[in-house]
C-alpha positions as CSV (number, residue, x, y, z in Angstrom):
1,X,-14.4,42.7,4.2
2,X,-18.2,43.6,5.2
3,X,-19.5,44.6,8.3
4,X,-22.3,42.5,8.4
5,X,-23.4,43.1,12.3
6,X,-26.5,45.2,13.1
7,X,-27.5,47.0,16.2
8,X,-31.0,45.5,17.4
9,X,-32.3,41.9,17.6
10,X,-35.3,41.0,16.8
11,X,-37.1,37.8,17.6
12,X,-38.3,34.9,15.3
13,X,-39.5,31.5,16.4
14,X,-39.0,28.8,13.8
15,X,-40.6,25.8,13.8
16,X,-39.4,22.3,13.3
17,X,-40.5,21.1,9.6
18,X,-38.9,18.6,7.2
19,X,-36.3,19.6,5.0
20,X,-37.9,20.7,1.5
21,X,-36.8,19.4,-1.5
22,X,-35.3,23.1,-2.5
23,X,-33.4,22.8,0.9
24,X,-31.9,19.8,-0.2
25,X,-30.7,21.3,-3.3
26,X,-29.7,24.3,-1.8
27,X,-27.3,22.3,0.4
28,X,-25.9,19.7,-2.5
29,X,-24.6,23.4,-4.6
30,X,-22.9,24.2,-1.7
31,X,-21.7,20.8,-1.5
32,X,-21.1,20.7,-4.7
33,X,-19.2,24.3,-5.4
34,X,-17.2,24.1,-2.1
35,X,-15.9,19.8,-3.5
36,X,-15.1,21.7,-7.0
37,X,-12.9,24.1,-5.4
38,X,-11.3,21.7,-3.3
39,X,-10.6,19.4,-6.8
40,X,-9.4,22.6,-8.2
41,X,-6.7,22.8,-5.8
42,X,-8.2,26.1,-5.1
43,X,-6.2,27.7,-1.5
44,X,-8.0,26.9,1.6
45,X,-8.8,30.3,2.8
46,X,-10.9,30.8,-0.5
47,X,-12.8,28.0,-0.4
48,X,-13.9,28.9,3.7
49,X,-14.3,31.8,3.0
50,X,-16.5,30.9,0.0
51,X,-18.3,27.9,2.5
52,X,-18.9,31.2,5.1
53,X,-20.9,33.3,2.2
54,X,-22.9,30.7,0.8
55,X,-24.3,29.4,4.2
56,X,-24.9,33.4,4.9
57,X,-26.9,33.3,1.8
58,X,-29.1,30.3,3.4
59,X,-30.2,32.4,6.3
60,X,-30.7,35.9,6.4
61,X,-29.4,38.6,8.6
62,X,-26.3,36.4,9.8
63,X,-23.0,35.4,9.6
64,X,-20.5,32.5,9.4
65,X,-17.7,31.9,11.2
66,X,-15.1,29.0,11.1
67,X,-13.1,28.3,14.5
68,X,-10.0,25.6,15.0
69,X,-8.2,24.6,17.5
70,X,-4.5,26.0,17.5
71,X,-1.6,24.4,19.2
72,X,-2.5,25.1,22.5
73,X,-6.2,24.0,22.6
74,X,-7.6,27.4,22.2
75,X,-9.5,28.9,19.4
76,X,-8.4,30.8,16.6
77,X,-10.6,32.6,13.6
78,X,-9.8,30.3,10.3
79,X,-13.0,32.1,8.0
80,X,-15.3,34.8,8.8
81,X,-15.4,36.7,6.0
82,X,-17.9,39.1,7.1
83,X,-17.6,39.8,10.7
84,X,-15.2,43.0,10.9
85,X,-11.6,42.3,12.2
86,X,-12.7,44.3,15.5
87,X,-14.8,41.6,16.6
88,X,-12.5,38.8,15.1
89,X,-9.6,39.9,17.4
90,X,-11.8,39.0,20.3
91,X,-12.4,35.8,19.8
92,X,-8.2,34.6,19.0
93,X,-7.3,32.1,21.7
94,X,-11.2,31.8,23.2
95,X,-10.4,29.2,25.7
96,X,-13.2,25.5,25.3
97,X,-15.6,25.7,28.1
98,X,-19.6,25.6,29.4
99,X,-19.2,30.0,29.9
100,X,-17.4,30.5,26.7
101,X,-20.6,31.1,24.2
102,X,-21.5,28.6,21.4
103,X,-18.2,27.8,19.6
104,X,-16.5,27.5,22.9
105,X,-19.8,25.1,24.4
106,X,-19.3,22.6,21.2
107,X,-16.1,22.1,21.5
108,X,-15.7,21.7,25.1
109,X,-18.9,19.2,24.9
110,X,-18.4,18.0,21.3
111,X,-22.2,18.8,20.7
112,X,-24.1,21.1,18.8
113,X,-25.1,24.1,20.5
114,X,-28.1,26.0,19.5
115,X,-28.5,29.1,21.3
116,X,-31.9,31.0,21.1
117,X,-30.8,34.0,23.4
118,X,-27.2,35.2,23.9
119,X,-28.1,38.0,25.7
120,X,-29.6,35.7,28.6
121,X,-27.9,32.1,28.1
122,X,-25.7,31.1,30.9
123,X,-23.5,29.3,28.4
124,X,-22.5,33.1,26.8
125,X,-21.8,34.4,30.4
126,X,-17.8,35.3,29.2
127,X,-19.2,36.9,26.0
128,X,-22.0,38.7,27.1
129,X,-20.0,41.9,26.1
130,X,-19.2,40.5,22.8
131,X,-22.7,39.6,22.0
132,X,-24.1,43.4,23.0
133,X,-21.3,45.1,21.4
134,X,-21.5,43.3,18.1
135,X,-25.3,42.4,18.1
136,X,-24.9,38.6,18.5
137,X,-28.8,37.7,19.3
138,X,-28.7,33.9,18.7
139,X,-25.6,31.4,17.9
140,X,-25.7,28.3,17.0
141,X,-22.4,25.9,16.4
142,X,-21.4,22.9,15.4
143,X,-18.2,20.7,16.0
144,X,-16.0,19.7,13.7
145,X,-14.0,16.5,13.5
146,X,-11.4,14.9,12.2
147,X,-11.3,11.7,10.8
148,X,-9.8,10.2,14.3
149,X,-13.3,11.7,15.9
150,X,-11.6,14.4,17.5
151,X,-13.0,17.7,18.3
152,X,-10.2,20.5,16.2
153,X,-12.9,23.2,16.2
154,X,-16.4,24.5,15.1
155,X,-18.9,25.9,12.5
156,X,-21.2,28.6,13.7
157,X,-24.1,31.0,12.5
158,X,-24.5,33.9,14.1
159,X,-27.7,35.6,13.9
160,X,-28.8,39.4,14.7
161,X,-32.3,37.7,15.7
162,X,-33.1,36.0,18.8
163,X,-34.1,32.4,17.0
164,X,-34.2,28.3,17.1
165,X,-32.6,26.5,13.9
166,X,-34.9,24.6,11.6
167,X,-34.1,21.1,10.4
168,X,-32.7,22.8,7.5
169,X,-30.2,24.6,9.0
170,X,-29.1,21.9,11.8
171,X,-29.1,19.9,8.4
172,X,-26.8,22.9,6.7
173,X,-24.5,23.4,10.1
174,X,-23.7,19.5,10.0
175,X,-23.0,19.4,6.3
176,X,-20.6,22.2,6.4
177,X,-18.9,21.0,9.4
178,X,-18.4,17.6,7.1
179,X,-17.2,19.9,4.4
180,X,-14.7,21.7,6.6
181,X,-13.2,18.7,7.9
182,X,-12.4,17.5,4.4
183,X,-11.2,20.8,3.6
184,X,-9.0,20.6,6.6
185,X,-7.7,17.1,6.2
186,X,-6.8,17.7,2.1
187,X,-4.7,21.0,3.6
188,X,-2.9,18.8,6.3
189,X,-2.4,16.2,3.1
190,X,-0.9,18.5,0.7
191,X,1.4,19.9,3.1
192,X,2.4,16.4,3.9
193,X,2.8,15.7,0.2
194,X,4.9,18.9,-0.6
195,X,6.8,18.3,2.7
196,X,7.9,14.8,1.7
197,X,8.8,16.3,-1.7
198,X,11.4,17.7,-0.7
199,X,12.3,15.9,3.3
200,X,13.1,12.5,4.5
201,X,10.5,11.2,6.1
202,X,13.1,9.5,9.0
203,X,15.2,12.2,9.6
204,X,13.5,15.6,8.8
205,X,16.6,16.4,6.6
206,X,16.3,17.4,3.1
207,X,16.0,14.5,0.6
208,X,17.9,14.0,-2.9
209,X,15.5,15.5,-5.1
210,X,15.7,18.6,-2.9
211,X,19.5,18.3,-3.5
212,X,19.4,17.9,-7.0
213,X,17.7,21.3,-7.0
214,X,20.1,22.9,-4.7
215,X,22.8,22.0,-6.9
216,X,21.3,22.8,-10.6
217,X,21.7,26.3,-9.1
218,X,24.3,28.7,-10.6
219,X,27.5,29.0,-8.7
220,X,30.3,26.5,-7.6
221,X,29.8,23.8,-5.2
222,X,31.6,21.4,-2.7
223,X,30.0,18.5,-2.4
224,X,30.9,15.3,0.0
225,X,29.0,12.2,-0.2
226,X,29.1,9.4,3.2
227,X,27.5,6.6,3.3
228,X,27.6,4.2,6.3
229,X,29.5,1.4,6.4
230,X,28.2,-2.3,6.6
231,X,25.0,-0.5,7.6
232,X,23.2,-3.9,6.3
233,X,24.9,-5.8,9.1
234,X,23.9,-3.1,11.5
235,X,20.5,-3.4,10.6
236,X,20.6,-7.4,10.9
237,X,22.4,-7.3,14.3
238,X,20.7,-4.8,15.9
239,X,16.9,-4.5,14.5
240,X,15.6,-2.0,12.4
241,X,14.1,0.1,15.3
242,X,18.4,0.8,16.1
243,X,19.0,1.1,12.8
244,X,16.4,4.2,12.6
245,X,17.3,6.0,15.7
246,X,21.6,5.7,14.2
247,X,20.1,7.7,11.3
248,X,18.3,10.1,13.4
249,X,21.4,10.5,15.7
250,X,23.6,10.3,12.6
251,X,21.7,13.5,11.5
252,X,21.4,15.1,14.3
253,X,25.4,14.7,14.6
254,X,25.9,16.0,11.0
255,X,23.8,19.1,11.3
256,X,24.8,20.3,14.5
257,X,28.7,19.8,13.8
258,X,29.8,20.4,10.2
259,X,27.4,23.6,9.3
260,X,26.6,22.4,5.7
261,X,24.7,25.2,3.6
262,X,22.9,22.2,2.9
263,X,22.4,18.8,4.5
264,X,20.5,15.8,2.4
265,X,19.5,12.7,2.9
266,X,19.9,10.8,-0.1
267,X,18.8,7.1,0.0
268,X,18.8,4.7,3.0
269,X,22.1,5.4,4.3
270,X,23.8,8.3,2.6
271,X,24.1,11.6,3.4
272,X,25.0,15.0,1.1
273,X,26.7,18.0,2.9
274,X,26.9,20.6,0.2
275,X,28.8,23.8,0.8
276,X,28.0,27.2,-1.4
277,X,31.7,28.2,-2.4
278,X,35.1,26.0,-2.1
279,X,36.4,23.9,0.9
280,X,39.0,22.3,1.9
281,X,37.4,19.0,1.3
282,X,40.1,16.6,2.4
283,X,40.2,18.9,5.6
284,X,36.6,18.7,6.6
285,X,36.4,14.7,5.6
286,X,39.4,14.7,8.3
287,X,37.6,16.3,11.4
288,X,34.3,14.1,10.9
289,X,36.5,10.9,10.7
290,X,37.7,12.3,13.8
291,X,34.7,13.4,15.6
292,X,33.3,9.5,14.4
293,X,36.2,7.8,15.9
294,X,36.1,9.8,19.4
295,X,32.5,9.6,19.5
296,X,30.6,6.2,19.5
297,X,26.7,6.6,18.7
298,X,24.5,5.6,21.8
299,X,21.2,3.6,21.5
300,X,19.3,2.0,24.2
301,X,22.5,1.9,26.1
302,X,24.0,-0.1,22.7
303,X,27.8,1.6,21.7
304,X,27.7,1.6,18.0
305,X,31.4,2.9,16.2
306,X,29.8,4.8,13.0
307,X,32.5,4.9,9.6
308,X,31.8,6.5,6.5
309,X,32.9,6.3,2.8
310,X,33.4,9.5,1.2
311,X,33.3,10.7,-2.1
312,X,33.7,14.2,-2.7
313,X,33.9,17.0,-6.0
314,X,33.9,21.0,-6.1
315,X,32.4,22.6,-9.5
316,X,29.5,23.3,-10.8
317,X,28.1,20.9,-13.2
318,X,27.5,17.0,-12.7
319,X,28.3,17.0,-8.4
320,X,26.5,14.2,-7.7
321,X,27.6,12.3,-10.3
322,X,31.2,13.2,-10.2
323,X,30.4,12.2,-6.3
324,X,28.6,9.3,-6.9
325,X,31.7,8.0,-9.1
326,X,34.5,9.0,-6.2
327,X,31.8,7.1,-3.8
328,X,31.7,4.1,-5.8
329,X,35.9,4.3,-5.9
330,X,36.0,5.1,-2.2
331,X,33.9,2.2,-1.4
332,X,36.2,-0.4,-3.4
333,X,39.2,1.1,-1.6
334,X,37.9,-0.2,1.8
335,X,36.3,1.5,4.5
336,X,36.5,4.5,6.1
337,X,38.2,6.1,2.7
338,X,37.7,8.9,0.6
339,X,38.0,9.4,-2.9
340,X,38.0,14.0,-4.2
341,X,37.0,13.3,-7.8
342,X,39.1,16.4,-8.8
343,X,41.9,14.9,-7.4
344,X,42.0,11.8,-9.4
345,X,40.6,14.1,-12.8
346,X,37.5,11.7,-13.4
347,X,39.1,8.7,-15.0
348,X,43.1,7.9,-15.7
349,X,44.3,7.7,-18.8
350,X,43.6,3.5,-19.1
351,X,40.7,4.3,-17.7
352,X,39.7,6.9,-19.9
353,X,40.6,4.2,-23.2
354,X,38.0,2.0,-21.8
355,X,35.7,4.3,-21.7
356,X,36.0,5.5,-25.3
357,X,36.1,2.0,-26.2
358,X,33.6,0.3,-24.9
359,X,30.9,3.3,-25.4
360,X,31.8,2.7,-29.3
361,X,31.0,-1.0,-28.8
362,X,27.9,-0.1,-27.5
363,X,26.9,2.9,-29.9
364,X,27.9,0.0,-32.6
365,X,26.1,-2.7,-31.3
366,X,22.7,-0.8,-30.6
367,X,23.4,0.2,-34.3
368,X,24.0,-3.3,-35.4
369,X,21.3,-5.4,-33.7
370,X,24.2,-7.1,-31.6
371,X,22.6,-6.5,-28.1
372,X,21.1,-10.0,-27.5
373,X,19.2,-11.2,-24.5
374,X,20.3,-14.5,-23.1
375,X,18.2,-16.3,-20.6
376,X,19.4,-18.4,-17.1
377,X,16.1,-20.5,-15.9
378,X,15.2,-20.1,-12.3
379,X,14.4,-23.5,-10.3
380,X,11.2,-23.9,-8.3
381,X,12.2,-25.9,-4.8
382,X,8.9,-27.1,-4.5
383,X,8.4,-28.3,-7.6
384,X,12.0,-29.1,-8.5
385,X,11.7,-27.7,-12.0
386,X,12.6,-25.0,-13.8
387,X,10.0,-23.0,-14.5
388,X,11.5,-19.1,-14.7
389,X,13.9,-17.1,-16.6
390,X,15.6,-13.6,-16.4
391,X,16.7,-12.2,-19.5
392,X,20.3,-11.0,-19.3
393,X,22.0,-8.8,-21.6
394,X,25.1,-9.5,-23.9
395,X,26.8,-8.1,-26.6
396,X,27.4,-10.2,-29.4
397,X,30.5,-10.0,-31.7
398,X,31.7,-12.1,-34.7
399,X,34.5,-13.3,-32.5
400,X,33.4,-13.6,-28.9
401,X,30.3,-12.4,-26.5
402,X,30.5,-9.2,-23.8
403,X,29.4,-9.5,-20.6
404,X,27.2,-6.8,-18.9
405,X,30.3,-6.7,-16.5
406,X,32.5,-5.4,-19.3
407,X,30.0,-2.5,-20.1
408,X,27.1,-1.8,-18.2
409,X,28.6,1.1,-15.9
410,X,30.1,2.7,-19.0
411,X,26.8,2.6,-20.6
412,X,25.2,4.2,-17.7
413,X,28.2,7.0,-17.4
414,X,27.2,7.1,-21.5
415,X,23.4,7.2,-20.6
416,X,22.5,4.3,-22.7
417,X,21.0,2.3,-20.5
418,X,17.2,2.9,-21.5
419,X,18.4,2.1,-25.5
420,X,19.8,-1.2,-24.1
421,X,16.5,-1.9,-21.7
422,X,13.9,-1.1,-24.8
423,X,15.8,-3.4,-26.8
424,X,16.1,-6.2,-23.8
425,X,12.0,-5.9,-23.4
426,X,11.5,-6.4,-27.1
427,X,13.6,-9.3,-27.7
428,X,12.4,-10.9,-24.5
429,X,9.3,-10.5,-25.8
430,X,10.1,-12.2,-29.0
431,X,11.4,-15.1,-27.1
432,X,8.6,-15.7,-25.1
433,X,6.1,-15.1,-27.8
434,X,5.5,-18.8,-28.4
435,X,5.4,-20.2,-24.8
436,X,4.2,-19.4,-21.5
437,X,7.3,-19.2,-19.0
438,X,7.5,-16.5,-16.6
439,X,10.3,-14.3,-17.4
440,X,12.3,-11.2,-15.7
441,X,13.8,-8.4,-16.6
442,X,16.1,-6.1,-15.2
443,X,15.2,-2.3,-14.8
444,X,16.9,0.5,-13.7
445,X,16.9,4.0,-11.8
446,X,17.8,5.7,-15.3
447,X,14.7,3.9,-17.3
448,X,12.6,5.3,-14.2
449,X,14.2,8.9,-14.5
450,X,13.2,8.6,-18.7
451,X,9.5,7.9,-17.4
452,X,8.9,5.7,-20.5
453,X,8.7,2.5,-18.9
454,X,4.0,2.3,-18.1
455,X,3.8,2.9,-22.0
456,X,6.4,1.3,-23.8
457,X,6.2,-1.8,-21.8
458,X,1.8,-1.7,-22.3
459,X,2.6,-1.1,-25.8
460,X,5.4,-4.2,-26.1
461,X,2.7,-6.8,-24.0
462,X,-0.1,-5.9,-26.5
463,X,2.4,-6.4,-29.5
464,X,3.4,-9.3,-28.7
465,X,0.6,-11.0,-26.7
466,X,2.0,-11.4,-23.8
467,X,0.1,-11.4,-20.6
468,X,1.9,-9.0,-18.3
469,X,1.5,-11.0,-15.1
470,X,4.2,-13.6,-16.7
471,X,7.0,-10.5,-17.0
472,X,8.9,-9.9,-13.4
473,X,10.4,-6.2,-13.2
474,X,13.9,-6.6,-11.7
475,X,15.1,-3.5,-9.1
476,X,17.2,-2.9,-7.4
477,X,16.8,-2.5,-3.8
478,X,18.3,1.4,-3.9
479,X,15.0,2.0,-6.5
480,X,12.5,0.4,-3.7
481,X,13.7,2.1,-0.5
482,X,15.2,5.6,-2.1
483,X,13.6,6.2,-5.2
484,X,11.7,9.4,-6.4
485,X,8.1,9.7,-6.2
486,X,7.8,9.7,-9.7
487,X,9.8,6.3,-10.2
488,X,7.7,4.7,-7.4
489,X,4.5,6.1,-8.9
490,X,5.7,4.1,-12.2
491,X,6.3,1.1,-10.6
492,X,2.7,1.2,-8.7
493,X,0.8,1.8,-12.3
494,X,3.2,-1.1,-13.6
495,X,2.0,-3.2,-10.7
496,X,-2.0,-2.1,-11.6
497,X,-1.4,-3.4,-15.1
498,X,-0.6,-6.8,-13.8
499,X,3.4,-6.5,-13.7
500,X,5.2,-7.7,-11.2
501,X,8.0,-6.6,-9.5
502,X,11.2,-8.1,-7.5
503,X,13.7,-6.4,-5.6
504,X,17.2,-8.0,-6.9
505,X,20.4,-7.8,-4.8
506,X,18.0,-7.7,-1.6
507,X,20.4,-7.7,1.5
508,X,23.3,-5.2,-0.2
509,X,22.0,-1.9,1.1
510,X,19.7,-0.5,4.0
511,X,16.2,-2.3,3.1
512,X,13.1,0.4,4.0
513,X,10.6,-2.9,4.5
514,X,7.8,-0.5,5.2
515,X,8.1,0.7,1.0
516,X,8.7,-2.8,0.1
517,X,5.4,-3.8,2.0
518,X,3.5,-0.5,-0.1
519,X,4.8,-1.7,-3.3
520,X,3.4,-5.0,-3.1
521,X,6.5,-6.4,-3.9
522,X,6.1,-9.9,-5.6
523,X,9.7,-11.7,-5.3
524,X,12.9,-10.7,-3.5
525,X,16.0,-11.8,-4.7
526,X,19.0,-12.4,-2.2
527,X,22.1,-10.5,-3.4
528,X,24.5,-13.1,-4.5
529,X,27.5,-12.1,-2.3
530,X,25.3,-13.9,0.9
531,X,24.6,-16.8,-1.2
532,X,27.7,-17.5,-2.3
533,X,29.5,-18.6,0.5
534,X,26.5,-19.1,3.1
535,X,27.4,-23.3,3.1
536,X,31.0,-22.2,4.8
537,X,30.2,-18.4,6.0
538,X,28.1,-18.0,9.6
539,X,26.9,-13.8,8.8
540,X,26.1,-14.5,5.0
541,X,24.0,-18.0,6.5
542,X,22.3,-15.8,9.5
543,X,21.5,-12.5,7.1
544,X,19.8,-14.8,4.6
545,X,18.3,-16.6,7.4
546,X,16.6,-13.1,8.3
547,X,16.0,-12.1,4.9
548,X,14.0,-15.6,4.4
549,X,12.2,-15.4,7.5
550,X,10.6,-11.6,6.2
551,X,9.7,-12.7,3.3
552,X,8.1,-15.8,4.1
553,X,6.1,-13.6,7.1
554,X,4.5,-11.0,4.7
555,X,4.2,-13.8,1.7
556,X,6.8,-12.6,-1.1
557,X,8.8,-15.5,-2.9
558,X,12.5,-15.3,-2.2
559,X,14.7,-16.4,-5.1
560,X,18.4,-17.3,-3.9
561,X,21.3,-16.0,-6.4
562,X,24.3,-18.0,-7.0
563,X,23.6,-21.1,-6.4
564,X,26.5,-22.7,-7.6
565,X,27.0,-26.1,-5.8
566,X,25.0,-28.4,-3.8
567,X,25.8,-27.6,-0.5
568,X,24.6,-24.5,-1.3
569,X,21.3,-25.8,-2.6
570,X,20.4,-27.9,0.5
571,X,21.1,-24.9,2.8
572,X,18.8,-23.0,0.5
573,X,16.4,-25.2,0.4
574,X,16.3,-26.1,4.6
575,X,15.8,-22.6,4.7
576,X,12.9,-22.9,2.8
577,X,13.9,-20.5,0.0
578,X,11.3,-20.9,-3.2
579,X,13.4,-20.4,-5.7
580,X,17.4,-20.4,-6.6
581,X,19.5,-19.4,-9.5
582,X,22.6,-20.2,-10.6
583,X,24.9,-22.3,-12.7
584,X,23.9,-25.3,-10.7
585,X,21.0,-25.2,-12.6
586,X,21.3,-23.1,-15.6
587,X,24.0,-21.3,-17.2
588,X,22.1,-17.8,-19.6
589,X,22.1,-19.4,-23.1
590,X,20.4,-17.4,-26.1
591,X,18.3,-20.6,-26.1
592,X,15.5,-21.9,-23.7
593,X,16.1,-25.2,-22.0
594,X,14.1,-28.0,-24.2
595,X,11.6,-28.6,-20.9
596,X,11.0,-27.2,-18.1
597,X,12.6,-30.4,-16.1
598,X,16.0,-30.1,-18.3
């Protein structure tokens, strides 16, 4: 670093011109080289420094220095490239004030301060000293702001000649103040971005693709899996503002009393506690059932008894899937239960037949063109029509037809699912080649993960001529509120190409409405297991009550599922659901109904 600082002053009177056109075009390079950097992703300190040395350059015997607030409302050094680190130290922690020279004057008044005379000016009274020692003969500063208009700290010259700025250089101070504000504000983004990377946003706790890199590390594992019971009905009960601060709490509870190596949280309402060598698993599952059932969660003076389902491996390859699959077991045991995938040695021997079974079916029927889309029409309830479809998928056999039922979770354990999607889109759009229904399709967090979805389905649309504002992208709610950056990214470019998107099963896990509301969501569809019995069942009438009530609010169609007798329909329709599916009206056929009013 150079020691730029003389030992005399001399004085210079400027006087007040117009800004030439070289001025101008001295000011857009530096504009212009300090933006580049900044679009390079070049690190902050280089590009202020760099900003410091090219305003230097634009007036001669001075030198730059960049001043921000730190946490306590003083002033710290954040560029001066060529003041010596003697005279930086003296200025850490320079308090905002009318005494404190001109850095301290522009942020205290949030005004430029253009100071002819240190040596004299009553405004450089506490830095008189600094200004001898160093040879500080004029100063002049600028504020910066953010975009809020809030003073966070200054730009300054500092010349070793007692002199006024020109319009040039009040021109060049205000232009780099702009500059470092941007600068600033892209830093404070980018450490957002690579924050929420890796952190929930909600709970400061690590997030799942943070966990996913934790455990792709060498070395065995335990892993336990919980995820809150009935949280949905929490969230309907209580308001979502509760349902945040049990999460936070629920956190807070899980870090401070089962000292994980690592502690995730993984979508809306699961958590990962993930221990670096073995554990007694069953053993540590025990003592938070027990620390749940003797401690209630407190909100707003609200009681709220807090269960878990568990699922739970130790190894080292495939944890959260082997997790994910005790989960999933653990959840259909009831609540409050936990399934050690270990323990039950993945899949029993029935089990295990089915397996091998069905993924031959599959292998055979993506082989054999026998995956076949089928089609259930969706009826408009203000137009009393039918005028939608969703494609489902079947598997079609010389003697009988497969439902998804039979093989969709072995295909996903298999990792077929994206074979069986590409094939879905393409015969969907072979369907719909000659007419102009809207149609869905369903899409999942495994086509997402493959990334193949913005280009295949551009490329299908333009082979087929189909418009892509007719094709609905099913998800599923865990996709919308939980999902990886990357898979939301995908579904945002979908949406720019004119696809839209609807959340299907909407009601069966913890809905983040905020995400659903930045994905411009275009239909929710309300899980069937609310639907179902909502003519005969108070909850599952009052939960789709509250899920028809959002949607109508921030203008998303709702589409009821199951609609399987009238009673049914007329409670749908009083609740002024726009669209319901179901046998009522339609059961999936390979077919197309004749009309739209059939």
């Amino acid at each position: 670093m150079g020691n730029k600082l003389n030992n005399s002053c001399k004085l210079e009177f400027s006087n007040e011109v117009e800004i030439s056109s070289e001025d101008y075009n001295n000011i857009l390079d530096l504009e212009e080289k300090i933006l580049h950097m900044v679009a390079s992703n070049q690190q902050t300190y280089e590009i202020l420094d760099q900003l410091c040395i090219m305003a230097e350059s634009l007036l001669k015997n001075s030198v730059a220095s960049i001043l921000i607030k730190n946490h306590n409302g003083d002033l710290d050094v954040e560029a001066a490239p060529s003041i010596p680190n003697d005279a930086k130290k003296l200025l850490y922690d320079l308090s905002p004030g009318p005494h404190n020279g001109s850095c301290g004057n522009a942020v205290y008044y949030n005004k430029p301060q253009y100071i002819q005379n240190t040596f004299i000016d009553e405004r450089w009274t506490n830095l008189r000293e600094f200004a001898r020692d160093f040879n500080i003969c004029a100063c002049w500063s600028t504020p910066i702001t953010n975009e809020n208009k809030e003073v966070i700290g200054s730009f300054a010259l500092s010349s070793f000649e007692h002199r006024a700025p020109s319009a040039f250089h009040k021109k060049l101070l205000k232009t780099a103040s702009t500059i470092i504000s941007i600068v600033l504000k892209n830093r404070k983004t980018n450490n957002k971005m690579k924050y929420l990377a890796y952190h929930d946003e909600l709970t400061d706790l690590y997030n799942k693709s943070y966990l996913e890199n934790v455990l792709k590390k060498k070395g065995e594992k335990s892993l336990i899996l919980l995820n809150i019971n009935s949280f949905s009905y929490i969230n309907t009960a209580y308001g979502f503002d509760i349902g945040d601060k049990i999460l936070k709490d629920v956190s807070k509870v899980l870090k401070n009393n089962f000292h994980a190596d690592t502690l995730c949280k993984i979508n809306s309402d699961e958590f990962a506690l993930v221990y670096d060598k073995e554990i007694d698993i069953k053993s540590k599952i025990n003592s938070i059932q027990q620390y749940f059932l003797n401690h209630m969660i407190d909100i707003n003076e609200i009681k709220i008894s807090i269960t878990f389902s568990y699922g739970a491996t130790f190894g080292e390859e495939n944890l959260l899937r082997k997790a994910s699959t005790a989960l999933k077991k653990a959840k259909e045991s009831g609540k409050n239960k936990f399934i050690i995938f270990d323990k039950f040695d993945n899949l029993n021997y029935k089990d295990r037949e089915k397996f091998i079974k069905y993924t031959n079916i599959i292998k055979n029927a993506l082989d054999n063109n026998q995956i076949v889309a089928y089609f259930q029409g969706i009826y408009d309830n203000e137009k009393n029509l039918i005028n939608k479809y969703e494609a489902l998928v079947r598997i079609e056999l010389e003697d009988k037809v497969i439902s998804p039922f039979e093989f969709l979770e072995i295909a996903k354990l298999a990792g077929l699912i994206p074979n069986i999607t590409k094939i879905m889109i393409k015969k969907s759009f072979e369907t719909m080649l000659s007419n102009d229904y809207t149609f869905s399709i369903n899409i999942t967090e495994d086509d997402l993960a493959e990334e193949y979805l913005v280009d295949y389905l551009k490329e299908q649309a333009s082979k087929y001529n189909i418009n892509p504002n007719r094709v609905i992208l099913e998800i599923l709610e865990g996709v919308s509120t939980g999902g990886k950056d990357s898979h939301l990214n995908q579904l945002i470019e979908l949406k720019k190409q004119g696809f839209k998107i609807a959340i299907d099963d909407f009601g069966a896990e913890y809905s983040n409405f905020e995400r659903i509301l930045d994905l411009d969501v275009d239909f929710i569809k309300i899980d069937a297991k609310y639907i179902k019995n909502i003519h005969k069942d108070k909850r599952s009438y009052e939960i789709t009550k509250a899920i028809a009530f959002f949607a109508k609010n921030v203008n998303i169609s709702s589409i009821a599922e199951f609609v399987h007798n009238e009673d049914v329909q007329k409670i749908i329709k009083e609740l002024g659901i726009n669209f319901s599916q179901g046998y009522l009206f339609s059961q999936p056929k390979k077919e197309l109904l004749k009309s739209l009013e059939e």
